[in-house]
Each structure stands twice: as structure tokens, then as C-alpha cells.
FIBALUM-946267 format. One record per residue (C-alpha): residue number from 1; residue in one letter; x, y, z. Coordinates in nm, 3 decimals, padded with zeros to 5 digits. Each point is the difference from the previous one (the first is absolute). Last residue first. Layout:
<atoms>
   seq   type      east     north        up
   NUM      A         X         Y         Z
...
</atoms>
This chain:
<atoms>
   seq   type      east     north        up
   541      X    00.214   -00.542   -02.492
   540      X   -00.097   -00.426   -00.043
   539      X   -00.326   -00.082   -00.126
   538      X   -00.310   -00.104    00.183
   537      X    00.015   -00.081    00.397
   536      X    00.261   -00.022    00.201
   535      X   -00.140   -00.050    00.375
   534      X    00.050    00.206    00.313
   533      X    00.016   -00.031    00.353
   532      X    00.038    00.289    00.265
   531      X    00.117    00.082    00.331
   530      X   -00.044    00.384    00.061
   529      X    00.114    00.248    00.270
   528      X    00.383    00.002    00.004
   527      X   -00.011   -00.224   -00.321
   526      X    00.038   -00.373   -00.117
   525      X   -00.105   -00.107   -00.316
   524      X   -00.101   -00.348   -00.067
   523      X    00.065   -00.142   -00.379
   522      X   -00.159   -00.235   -00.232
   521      X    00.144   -00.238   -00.173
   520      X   -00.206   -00.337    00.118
   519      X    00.187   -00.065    00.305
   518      X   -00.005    00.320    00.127
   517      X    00.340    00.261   -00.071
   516      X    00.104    00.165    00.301
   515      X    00.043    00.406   -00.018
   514      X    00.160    00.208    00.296
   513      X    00.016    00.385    00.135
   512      X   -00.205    00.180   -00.267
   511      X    00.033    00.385    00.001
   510      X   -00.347    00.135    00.005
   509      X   -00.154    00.034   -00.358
   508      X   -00.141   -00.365   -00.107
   507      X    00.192    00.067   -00.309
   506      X    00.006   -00.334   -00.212
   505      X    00.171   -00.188   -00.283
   504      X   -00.063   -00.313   -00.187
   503      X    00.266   -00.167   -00.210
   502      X    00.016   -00.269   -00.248
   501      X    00.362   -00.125   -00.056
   500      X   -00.118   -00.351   -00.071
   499      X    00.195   -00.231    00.174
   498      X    00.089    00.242    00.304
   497      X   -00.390    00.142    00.047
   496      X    00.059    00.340    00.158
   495      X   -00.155    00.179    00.242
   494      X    00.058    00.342    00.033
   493      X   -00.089    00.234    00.284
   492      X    00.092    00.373   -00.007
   491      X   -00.002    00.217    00.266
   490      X    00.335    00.221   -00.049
   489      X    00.205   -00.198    00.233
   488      X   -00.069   -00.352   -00.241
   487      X   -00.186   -00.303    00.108
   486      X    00.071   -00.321   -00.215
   485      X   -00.199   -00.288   -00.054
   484      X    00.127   -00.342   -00.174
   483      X   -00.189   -00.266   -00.192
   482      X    00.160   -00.316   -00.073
   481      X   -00.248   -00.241   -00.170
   480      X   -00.366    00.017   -00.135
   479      X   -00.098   -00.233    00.272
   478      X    00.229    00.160    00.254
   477      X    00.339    00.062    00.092
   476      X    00.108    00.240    00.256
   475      X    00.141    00.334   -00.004
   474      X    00.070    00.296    00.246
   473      X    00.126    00.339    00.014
   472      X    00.082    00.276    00.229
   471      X    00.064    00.374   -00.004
   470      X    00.185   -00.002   -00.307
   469      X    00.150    00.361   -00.067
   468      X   -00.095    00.199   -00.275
   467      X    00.113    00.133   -00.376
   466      X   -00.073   -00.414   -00.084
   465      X    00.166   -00.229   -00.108
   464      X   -00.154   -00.370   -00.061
   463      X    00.132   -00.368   -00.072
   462      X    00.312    00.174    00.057
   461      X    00.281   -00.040   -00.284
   460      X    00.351   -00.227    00.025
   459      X   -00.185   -00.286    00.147
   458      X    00.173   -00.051    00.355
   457      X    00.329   -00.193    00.002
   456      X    00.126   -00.331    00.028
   455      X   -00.402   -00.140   -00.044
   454      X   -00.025   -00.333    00.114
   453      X    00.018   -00.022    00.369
   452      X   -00.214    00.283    00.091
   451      X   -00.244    00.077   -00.331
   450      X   -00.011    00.390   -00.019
   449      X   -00.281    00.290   -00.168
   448      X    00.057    00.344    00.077
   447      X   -00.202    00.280    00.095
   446      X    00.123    00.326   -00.036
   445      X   -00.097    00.368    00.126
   444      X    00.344    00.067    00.164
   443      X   -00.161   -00.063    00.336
   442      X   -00.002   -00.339   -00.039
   441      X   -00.254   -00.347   -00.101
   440      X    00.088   -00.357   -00.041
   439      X   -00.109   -00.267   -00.142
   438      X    00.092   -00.360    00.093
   437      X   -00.020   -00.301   -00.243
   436      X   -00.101   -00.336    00.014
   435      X    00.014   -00.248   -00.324
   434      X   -00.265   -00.194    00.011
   433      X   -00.197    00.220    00.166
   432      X    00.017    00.075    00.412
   431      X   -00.018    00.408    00.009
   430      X    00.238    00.226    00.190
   429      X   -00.040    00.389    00.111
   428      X    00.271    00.245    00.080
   427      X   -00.125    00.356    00.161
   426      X    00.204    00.360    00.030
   425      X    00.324   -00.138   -00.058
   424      X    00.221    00.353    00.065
   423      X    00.214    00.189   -00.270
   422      X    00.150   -00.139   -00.360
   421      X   -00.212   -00.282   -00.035
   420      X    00.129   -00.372   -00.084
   419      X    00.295   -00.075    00.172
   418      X   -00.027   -00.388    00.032
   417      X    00.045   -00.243    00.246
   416      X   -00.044   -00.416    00.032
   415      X    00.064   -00.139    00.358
   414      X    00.058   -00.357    00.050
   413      X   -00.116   -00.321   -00.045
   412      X   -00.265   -00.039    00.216
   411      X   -00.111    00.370   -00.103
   410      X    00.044    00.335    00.102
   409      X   -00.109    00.243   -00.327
   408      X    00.160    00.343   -00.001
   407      X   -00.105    00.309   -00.162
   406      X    00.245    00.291   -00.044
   405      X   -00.150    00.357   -00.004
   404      X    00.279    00.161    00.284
   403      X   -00.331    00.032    00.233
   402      X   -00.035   -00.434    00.026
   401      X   -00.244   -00.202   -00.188
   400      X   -00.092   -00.358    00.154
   399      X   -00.074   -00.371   -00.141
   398      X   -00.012   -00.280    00.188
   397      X    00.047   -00.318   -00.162
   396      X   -00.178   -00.366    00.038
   395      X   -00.269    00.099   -00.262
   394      X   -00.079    00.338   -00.020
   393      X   -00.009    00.228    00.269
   392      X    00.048    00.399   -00.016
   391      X    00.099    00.305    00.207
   390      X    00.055    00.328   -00.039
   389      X    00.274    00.318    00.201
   388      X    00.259   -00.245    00.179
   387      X    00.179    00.104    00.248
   386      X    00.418   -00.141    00.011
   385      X    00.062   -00.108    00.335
   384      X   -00.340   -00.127    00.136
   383      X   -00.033   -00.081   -00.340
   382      X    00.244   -00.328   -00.015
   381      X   -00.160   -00.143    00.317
   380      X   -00.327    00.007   -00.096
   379      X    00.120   -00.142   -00.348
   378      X    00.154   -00.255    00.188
   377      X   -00.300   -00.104    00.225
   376      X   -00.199    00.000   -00.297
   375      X    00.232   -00.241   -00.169
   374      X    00.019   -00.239    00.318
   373      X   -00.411   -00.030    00.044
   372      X    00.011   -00.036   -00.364
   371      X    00.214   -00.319   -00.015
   370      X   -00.156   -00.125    00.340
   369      X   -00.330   -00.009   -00.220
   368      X   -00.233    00.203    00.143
   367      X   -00.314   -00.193    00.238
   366      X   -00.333    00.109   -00.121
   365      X   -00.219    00.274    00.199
   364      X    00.186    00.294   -00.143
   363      X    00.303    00.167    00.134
   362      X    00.058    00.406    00.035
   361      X    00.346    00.038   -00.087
   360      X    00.176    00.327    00.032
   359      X    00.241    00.191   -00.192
   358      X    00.176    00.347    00.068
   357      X    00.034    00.272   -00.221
   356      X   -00.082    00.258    00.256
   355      X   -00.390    00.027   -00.110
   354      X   -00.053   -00.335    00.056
   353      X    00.025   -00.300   -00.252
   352      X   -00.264   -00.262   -00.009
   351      X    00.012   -00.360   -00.084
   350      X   -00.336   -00.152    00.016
   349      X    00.009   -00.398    00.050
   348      X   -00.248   -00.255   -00.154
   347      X    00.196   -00.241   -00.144
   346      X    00.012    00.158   -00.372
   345      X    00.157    00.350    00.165
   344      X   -00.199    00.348    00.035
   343      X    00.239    00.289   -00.008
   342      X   -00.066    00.345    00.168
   341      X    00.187    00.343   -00.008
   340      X    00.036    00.239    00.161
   339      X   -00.173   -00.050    00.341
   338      X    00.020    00.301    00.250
   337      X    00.105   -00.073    00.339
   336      X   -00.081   -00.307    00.260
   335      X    00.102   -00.267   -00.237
   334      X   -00.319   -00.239   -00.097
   333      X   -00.202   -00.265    00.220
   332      X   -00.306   -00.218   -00.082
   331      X   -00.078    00.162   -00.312
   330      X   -00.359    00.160    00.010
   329      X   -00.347   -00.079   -00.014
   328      X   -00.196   -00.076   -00.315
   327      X   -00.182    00.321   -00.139
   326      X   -00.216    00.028   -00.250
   325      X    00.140    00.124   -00.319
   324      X   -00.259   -00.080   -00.303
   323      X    00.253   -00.299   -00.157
   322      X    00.313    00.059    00.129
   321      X   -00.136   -00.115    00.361
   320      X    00.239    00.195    00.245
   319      X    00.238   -00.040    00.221
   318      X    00.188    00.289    00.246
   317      X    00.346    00.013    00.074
   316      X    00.083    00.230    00.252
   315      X    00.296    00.277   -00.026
   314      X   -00.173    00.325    00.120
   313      X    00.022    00.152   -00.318
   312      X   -00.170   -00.275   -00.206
   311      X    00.011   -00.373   -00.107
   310      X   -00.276   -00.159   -00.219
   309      X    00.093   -00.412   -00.063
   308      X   -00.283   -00.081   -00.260
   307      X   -00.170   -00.349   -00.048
   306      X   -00.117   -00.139   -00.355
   305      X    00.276   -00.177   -00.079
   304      X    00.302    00.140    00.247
   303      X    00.047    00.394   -00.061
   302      X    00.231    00.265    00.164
   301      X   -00.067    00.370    00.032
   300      X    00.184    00.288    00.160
   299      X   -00.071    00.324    00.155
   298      X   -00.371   -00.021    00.000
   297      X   -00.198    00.236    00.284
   296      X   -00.287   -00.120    00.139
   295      X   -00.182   -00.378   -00.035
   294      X   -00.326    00.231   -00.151
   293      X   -00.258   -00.231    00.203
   292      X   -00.204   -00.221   -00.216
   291      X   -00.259    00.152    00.026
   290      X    00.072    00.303    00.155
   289      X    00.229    00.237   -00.211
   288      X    00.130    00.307    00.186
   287      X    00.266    00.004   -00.195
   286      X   -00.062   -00.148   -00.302
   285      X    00.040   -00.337   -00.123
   284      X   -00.105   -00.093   -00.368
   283      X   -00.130   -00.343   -00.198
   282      X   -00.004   -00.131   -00.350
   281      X    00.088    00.309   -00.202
   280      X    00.027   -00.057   -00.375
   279      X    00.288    00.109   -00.179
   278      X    00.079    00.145   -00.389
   277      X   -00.287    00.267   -00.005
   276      X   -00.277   -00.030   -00.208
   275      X   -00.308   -00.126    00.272
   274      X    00.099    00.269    00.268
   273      X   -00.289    00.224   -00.060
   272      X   -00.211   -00.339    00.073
   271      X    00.242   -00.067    00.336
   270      X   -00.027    00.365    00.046
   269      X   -00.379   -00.009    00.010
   268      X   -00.047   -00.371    00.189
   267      X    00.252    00.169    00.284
   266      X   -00.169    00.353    00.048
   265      X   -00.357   -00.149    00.049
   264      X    00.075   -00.128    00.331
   263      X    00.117    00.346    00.158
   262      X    00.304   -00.043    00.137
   261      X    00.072   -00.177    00.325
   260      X    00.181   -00.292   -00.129
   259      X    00.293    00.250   -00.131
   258      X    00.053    00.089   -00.353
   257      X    00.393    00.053   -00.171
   256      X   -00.017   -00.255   -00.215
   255      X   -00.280    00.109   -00.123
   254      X    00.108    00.326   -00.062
   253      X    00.299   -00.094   -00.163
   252      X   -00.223   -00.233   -00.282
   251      X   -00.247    00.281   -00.034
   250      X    00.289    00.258   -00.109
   249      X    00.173   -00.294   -00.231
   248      X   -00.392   -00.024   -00.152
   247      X   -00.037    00.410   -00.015
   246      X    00.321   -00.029   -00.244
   245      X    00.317    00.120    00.056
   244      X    00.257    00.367    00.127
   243      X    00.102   -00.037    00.306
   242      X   -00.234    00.138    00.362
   241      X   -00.154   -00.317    00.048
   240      X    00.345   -00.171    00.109
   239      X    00.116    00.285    00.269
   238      X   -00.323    00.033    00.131
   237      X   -00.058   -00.419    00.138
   236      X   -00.115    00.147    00.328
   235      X   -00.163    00.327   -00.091
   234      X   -00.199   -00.192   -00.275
   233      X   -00.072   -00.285    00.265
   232      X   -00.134    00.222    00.247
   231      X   -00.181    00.240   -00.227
   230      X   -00.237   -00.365   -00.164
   229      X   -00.048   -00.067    00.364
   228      X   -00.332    00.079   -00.034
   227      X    00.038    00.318   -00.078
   226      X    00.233    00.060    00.297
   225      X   -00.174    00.373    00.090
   224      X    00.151    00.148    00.267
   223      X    00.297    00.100   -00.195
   222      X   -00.199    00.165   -00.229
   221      X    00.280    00.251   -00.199
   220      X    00.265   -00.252   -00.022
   219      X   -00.225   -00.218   -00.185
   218      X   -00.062    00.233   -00.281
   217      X    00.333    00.130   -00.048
   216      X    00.116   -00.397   -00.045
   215      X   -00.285   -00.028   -00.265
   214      X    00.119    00.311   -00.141
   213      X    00.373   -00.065   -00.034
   212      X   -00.149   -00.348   -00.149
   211      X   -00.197    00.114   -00.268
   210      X   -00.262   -00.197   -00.022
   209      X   -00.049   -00.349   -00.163
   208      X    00.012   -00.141    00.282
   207      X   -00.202    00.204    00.236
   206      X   -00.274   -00.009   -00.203
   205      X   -00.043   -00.352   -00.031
   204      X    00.064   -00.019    00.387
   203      X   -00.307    00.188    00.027
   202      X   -00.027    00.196    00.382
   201      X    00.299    00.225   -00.118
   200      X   -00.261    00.148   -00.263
   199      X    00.202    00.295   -00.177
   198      X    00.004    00.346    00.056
   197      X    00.130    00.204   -00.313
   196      X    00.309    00.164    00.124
   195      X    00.061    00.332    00.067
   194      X    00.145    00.247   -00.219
   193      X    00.215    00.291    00.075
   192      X    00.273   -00.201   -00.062
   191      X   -00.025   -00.325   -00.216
   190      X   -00.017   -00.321    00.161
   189      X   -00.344   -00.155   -00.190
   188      X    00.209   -00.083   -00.357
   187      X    00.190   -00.236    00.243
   186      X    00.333   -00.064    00.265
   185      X    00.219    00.159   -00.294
   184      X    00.316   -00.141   -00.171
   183      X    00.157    00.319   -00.095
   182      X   -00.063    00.101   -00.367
   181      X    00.194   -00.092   -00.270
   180      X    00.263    00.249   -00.168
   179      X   -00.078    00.092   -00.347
   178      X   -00.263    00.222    00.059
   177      X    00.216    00.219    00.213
   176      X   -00.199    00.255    00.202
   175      X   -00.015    00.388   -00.115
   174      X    00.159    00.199    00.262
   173      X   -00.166    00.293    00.099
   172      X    00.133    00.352   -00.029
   171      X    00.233    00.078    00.288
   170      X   -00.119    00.186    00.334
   169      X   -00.026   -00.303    00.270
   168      X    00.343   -00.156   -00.066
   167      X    00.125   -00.336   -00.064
   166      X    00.188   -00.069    00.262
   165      X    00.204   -00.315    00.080
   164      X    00.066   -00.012    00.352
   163      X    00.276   -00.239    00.119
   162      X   -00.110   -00.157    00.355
   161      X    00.185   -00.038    00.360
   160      X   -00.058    00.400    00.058
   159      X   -00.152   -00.094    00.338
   158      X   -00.343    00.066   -00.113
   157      X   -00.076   -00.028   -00.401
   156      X   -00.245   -00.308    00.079
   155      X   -00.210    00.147    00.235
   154      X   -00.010    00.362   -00.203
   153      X   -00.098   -00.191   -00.313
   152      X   -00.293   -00.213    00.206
   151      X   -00.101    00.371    00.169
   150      X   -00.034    00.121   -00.378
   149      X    00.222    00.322   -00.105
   148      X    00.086   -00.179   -00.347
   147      X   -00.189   -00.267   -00.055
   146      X    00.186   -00.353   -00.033
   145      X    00.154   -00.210   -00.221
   144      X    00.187   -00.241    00.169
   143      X    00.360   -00.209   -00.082
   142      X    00.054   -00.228    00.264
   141      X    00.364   -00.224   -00.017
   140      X   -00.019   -00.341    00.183
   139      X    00.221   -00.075    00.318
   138      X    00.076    00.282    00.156
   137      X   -00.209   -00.037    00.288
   136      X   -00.106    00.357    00.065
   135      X   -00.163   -00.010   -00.326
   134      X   -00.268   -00.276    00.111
   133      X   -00.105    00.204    00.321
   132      X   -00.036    00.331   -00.241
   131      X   -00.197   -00.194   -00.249
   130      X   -00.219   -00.116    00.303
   129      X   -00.055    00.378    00.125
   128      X   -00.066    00.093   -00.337
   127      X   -00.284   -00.257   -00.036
   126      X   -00.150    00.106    00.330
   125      X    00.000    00.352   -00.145
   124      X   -00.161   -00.048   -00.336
   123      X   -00.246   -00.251    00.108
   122      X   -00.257   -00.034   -00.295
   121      X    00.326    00.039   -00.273
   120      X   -00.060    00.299   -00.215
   119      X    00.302    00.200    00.149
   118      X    00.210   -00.301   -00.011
   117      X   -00.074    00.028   -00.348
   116      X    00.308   -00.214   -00.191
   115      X    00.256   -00.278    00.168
   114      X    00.278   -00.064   -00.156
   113      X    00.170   -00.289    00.229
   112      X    00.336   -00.082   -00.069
   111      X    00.132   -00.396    00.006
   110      X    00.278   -00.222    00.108
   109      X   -00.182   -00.318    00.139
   108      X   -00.096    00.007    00.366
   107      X    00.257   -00.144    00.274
   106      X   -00.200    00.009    00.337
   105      X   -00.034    00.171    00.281
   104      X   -00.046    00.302   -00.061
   103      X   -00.206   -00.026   -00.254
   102      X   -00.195   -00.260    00.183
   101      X   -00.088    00.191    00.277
   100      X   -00.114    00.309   -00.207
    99      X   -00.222   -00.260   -00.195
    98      X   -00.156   -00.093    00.342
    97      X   -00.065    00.334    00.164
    96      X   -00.181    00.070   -00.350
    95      X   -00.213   -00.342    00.034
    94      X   -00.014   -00.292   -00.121
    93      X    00.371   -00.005   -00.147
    92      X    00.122   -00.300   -00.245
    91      X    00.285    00.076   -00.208
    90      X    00.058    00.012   -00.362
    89      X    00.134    00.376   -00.056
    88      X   -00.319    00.074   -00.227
    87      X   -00.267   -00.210    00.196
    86      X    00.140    00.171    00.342
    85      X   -00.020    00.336   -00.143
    84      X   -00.374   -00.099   -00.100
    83      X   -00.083   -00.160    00.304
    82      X    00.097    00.311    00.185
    81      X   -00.204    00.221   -00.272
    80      X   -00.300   -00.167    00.113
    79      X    00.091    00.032    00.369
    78      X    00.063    00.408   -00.037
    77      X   -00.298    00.068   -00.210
    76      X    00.021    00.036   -00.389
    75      X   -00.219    00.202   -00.193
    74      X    00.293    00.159   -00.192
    73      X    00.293   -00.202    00.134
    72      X    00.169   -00.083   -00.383
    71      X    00.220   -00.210    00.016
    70      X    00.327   -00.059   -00.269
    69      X    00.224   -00.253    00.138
    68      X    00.394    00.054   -00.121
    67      X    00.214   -00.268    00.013
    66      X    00.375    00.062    00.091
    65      X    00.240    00.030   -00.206
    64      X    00.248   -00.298   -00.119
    63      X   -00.263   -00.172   -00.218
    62      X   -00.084    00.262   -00.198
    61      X    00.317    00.079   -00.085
    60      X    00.092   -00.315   -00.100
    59      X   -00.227    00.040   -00.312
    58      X   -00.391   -00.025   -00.090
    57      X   -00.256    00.315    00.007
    56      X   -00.032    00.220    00.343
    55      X    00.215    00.228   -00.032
    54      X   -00.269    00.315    00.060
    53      X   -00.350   -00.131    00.074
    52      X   -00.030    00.024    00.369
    51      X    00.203    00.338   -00.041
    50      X   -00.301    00.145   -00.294
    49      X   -00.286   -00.117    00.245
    48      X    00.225    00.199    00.269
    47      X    00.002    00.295   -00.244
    46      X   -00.371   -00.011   -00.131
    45      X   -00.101   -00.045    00.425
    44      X    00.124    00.337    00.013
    43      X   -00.068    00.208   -00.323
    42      X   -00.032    00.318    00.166
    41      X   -00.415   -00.028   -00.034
    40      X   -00.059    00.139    00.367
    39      X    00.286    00.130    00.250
    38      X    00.325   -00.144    00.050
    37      X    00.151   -00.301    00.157
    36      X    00.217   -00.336   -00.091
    35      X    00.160   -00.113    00.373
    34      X    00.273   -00.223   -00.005
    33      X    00.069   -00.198    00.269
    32      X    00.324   -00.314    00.064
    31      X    00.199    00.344    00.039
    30      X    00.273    00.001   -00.271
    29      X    00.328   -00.177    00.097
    28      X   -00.016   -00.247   -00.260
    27      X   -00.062    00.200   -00.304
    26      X   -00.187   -00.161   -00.260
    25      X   -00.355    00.068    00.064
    24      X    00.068    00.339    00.129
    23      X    00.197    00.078   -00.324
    22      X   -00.288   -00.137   -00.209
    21      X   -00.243    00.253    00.202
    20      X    00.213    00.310   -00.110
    19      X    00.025   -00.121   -00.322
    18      X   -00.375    00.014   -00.024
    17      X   -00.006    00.312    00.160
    16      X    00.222    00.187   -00.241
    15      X   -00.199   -00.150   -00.274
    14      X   -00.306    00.081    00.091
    13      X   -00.040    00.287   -00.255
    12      X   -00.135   -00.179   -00.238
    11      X   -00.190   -00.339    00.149
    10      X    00.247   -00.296   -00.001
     9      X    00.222   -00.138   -00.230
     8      X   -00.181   -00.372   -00.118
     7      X    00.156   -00.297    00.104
     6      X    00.356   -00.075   -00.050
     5      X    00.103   -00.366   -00.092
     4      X    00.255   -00.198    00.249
     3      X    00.266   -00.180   -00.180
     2      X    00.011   -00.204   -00.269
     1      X   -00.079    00.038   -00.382
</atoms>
């Protein structure tokens, strides 16, 4: 049989309502809010349970509508359910400000938000007022309960921009589905009218195998206490601690995520608590790190042996020791505006594409070949009128990504093109094996494996697809062979070993800004306030 299976028929007596709700869902002119209200024991968060649930076995249907996250915000505080939201549509948001900015400016997956016990949540009104900021976008349906005659209800209903569902103060009480599943809840702790059992946010131990609504509750209520630094790095790396896995993954986020200054016993705790999850942390910049100096900001990353090119905001070009990050001076010159994108040649020269598309040429201490010296000059001349949007060496060819998703490799012979990605080249990476290839990465969610010069067309199927955008990529060979990182726009980091098809994946929490693969398969992460270098270790996830 095919086609979309019915769930269960909701509650008696709902039915009106129910239909009511599905109409909503389905009607594209309806208010982006819906509001679910009435007094105690009406059967509200029963009905929304019953709408997550509704037409949601296998068939085309299913596919065509949009997805529908269950969340319950009993317990929740207004950052914690931020990361949340931001978890469910695959984004990255720190904060609420931040999630609102993204939503609006950015293309989130179709989806509709159920979203049960506003009234239970730990900051009712602050949590309306950011439900109200994300319906005035338009861009992802809300569907709330809430308490009828509540100041978070009356927030919400203003400006008549919101279908009310109502389902009365006066009627017998509903009985609750027990065939629909319940909504996805922060904890057994967030219940209304009872608080929380306090935990020890001194004990990292504690702290990750808590709850994490609570742990985040916790923090937010001492801000003058750091614990150590252990509240630092949990409000830093939020976004990652609060999903759903083991206390291990938790410890493995949090160290990532710890500054020099924390307390010394912090680091030798998590690294123990760490000791089952699939990566090892070798080293970690902070901000505010001292020794070595956090090297600020990371927009883009570039590797040669065991020495890191680190550009940021401001356009410099920073070098670092790969192996515990000291620093190592700087580039000798660099384009005056933001840098792009960065390629290291064989001879010594850094390629590096500004912010406009442009290239520039940044020459090492060995004399260039006059062949190169003319190629780069024609490339340089070639994107001044058509931008380019990545960059890439390998061998004697220059290889660059455009917006229209076509990836072109300048060589002594000629150029080589292909359309491989539907929208922009986010990042195209190269490796030197015997046979080189070039991966690149789009904003269709692909990554796609090509051979210049040999292959008449890209492979048929990506190497990887993904429901989110490539931010950047890179590769290299090492002694286990091709390995090649990949940062998503939802915050995940995947390294994959190209021979093998082992693959290790990680949420450091903020969004990441650029990878590099070490020499011996590793990767280096780059974020807005954290540089940091991990190491596979145990089985593949």
C-alpha cells in the first residue's frame, strides 16, 4: 500500500478543532501563528501531539508538506529553546537576536513548529515576545499552545496576525490521546509547578549527564559565577550540548569549547569524561586565550605541512604552528578587504581571493616558474571580469568556483569547466594523488567529486548531499590516504576518509567558518571565537 497512513483520530470531541488546525496547516494565506488556548485539562498539547503525528507514515505526501517539529517549552528558557528551534530548522543561532537574524535571512527548510506549554516554559513572556519576532517573518509556520487569558497569550494574539484555536474554559476535560506520542520534552525535571532538582554546575560529570534545559537554566541564573570556566564554554558551544547523546559527546563539546583560563582541573576531567567519544582534542583557542594568543576571529583556513595560514575579518593572514598553535608572523602582504579564500601553491606562493572575487598573489621566497607567473596573471585577469566565489591549486592549474555553480580549472593547456551545483560554489578543494581530483562544495547541499582533463562530465551522483549548504571544504592526502572535511550551515563537521568511506562527525556549536585537514587526518576548525584541532579516534559515527 502507498500513500500517506493516518494516525490515530484525535481525542472525542476534538474533531472540529483538529480539522480546524489541518486547514491552517494547509492553507497558504493563513497567518504564519496559530495560537492553541483554553483553560486546564482541554486536551491541548493531546491535539498538537495528535497533528505532529497525523500523515506522517511513508508516501509522496509526506514528502511534499512540510515537516512538523514537535517541542515541548515546559522548563525551557528563551536561549535554550533558541538552540532548540535552531537544532530543528538546521541553522546555527547563539543567541535569540541571532536565530531571528538568520530566519530572516536565510532559506530554512519547509517546516511547522508545534510547540506545547508556553505557559510552563521558565520565561513565558520573553519567549512570546521571540515567537512573535519569528512570526512576523513569514517564513516558518508557529503553532502554540498557550493559556488562555495569560500576558504571553495576550502578546502573541495582538495585532490580530494569529488564528485562535479555542478550546473552551467550561467543557468537561479532554482525555489525552494515548496513541499519539508525546512532545519531545527538555527533561522529566521541566514540569510546571515544579522546580528543578539543583544540580552541581561546579562537576563537569554532573553537568553532562544532566539535563541540558537545566544545566543552561542553571548558568543563566549566576552570571557572576564562571564555574571555572566550565559556564563559559557551555554557554559558548550551547547549541551542540543542548541535542539529544551521550555525557562523552557532551564532554567532548565542552572541551573543545575551554579557554586557557579555566580552572586547571576542568581539562584532565572532560578529557577522562571524553574517553568514548569518536575525536580527541589536541589543542583549543579561546577568546581571551593567553598562551598562545587566541589568533582572533577565523574566516578561512589554509594548511602547508605542519604550518597554518589563519585569515579573519580584517583581511590579514596570520601563521600558525599546526601542531599546538603558536603563532608564526604573518603573510608579507594580502588584498586590503576581506580574504575569501586562500590557496597555498608547491613553490611557496599563497593565492588568495578577496571578498569581491578578485585574485591576488602573495609570492614566496623561491623564484615562480615564468609558466606560473603568466597563468596567475591570466586568471587575475580573467576574474577581475567574471568574480570568482573559491579557489584551488593543484598542479600547474588553477582551479576556481563561480556563483552560477560551475567550476573551472585554468591550466597550461587550457581551461577545463563543469556545472556541477545548482546555486553558488561555496569552497573547491584539490589534492596531489595519483590521479588528482577537485571537490567541490554548493549551496544546494552537494559535494561532488571531478578530475579536470579527464572526466567529460562530473560523476552523475555527489560524493555527499546534504539538506544544507556547504560552507567550505577541504582535502588532502595523507598516510591513510585522501581524507576530506566538510562544514555544513547547520554546524556539522564531517570528515571523511575517501578510500574507506569512514566518517567522523562533530558539533562544536557556533557556526564554523573553515576546516583544513592536518597532515595526519585530522582536522582544524575555524570559528568566530574558537580555533580548534581535533583527532579521529575509535570507530567511525
Amino acid at each position: 500500500m502507498t500513500g500517506p497512513v493516518r494516525a490515530e483520530r484525535p481525542a472525542p470531541g476534538r474533531e472540529a478543532e483538529a480539522a480546524a488546525l489541518l486547514g491552517w496547516l494547509t492553507d497558504p494565506d493563513a497567518p504564519r501563528l496559530c495560537l492553541v488556548t483554553g483553560g486546564p485539562g482541554r486536551g491541548k498539547s493531546a491535539l498538537l501531539a495528535w497533528l505532529a503525528a497525523h500523515g506522517t507514515r511513508s508516501g509522496a505526501a509526506r514528502r511534499r508538506r512540510a515537516a512538523r517539529e514537535l517541542v515541548s517549552l515546559a522548563g525551557q528558557s528563551v536561549l535554550g529553546t533558541a538552540w532548540t528551534i535552531a537544532n530543528r530548522l538546521g541553522v546555527v543561532a547563539r543567541t535569540p537576536g541571532e536565530l531571528v537574524q538568520v530566519l530572516a535571512t536565510t532559506d530554512v527548510r519547509r517546516a511547522a513548529l508545534l510547540l506545547t506549554d508556553l505557559h510552563a516554559a521558565d520565561e513565558p513572556d520573553a519567549l512570546a515576545e521571540l515567537l512573535a519576532e519569528m512570526a512576523a517573518l513569514g517564513r516558518v509556520r508557529l503553532l502554540v499552545e498557550t493559556a488562555a487569558g495569560s500576558s504571553a497569550h495576550t502578546r502573541l494574539a495582538a495585532g490580530g496576525r494569529a488564528t485562535v484555536v479555542d478550546l473552551g474554559e467550561d467543557d468537561p476535560p479532554t482525555l489525552s490521546d494515548p496513541a499519539a506520542p508525546p512532545a519531545v520534552s527538555p527533561g522529566p525535571a521541566a514540569v510546571a509547578g515544579r522546580r528543578p532538582p539543583r544540580i552541581d554546575a561546579d562537576d563537569p560529570r554532573a553537568v553532562c549527564a544532566a539535563d541540558p534545559a537545566q544545566v543552561t537554566r542553571a548558568y543563566l541564573a549566576e552570571p557572576d559565577d564562571d564555574r571555572g570556566g566550565l559556564r563559559s564554554a557551555w554557554l559558548r558551544a550551547g547549541q551542540s550540548l543542548s541535542r539529544d547523546q551521550a555525557p562523552s559527546g557532551r564532554a567532548l563539546v565542552l572541551l573543545a569549547a575551554l579557554g586557557d583560563g579555566a580552572d586547571p582541573r576542568l581539562r584532565p576531567a572532560l578529557t577522562e569524561l571524553a574517553g568514548r567519544a569518536a575525536w580527541r582534542v589536541r589543542w583549543t583557542r579561546v577568546r581571551g586565550d593567553v598562551t598562545p594568543p587566541w589568533p582572533g576571529p577565523v574566516t578561512v583556513l589554509g594548511a602547508v605541512g605542519e604550518r597554518l595560514l589563519v585569515a579573519g575579518p580584517a583581511g590579514a593572514v596570520r601563521l600558525l604552528d599546526a601542531r599546538d598553535a603558536h603563532p608564526g608572523g604573518r603573510l608579507d602582504a594580502g588584498p586590503a578587504s576581506r580574504v575569501k579564500a586562500l590557496a597555498p601553491a608547491a613553490d611557496g606562493t599563497v593565492l588568495l581571493l578577496d571578498e569581491r572575487g578578485r585574485l591576488h598573489t602573495v609570492r614566496g621566497k623561491a623564484p615562480r616558474p615564468p609558466y606560473l607567473e603568466r597563468l596567475t596573471q591570466a586568471v587575475t585577469a580573467t576574474l577581475t571580469r567574471h568574480p570568482g566565489t573559491a579557489l584551488a591549486v593543484i598542479g600547474g592549474s588553477v582551479v576556481v568556483g563561480d556563483r552560477l555553480g560551475s567550476v573551472h580549472a585554468f591550466g597550461l593547456t587550457g581551461i577545463h569547466q563543469a556545472a556541477l551545483h545548482s546555486g553558488r560554489v561555496a569552497a573547491v578543494t584539490a589534492v596531489e594523488t595519483e590521479t588528482p581530483f577537485v571537490c567541490s562544495g554548493g549551496t544546494d547541499g552537494t559535494v561532488r567529486l571531478w578530475t579536470p582533463g579527464k572526466d567529460a562530465a562530473p560523476h552523475p551522483a555527489p560524493l555527499v548531499e546534504r539538506a544544507a549548504p556547504v560552507v567550505t571544504l577541504h582535502a588532502a592526502e595523507t598516510p591513510r590516504g585522501p581524507v576530506l572535511a566538510v562544514a555544513w550551515a547547520d554546524g556539522l563537521v564531517e570528515l571523511r576518509h575517501l578510500d574507506t568511506g569512514a566518517l567522523h562527525r562533530f558539533r562544536p556549536g557556533p557556526p564554523v567558518r573553515a576546516v583544513v585537514v592536518t597532515p595526519d587526518g585530522g582536522v582544524v576548525v575555524g570559528m568566530d571565537e574558537t580555533l580548534v584541532r581535533l583527532e579521529p579516534h575509535g570507530g567511525a559515527r
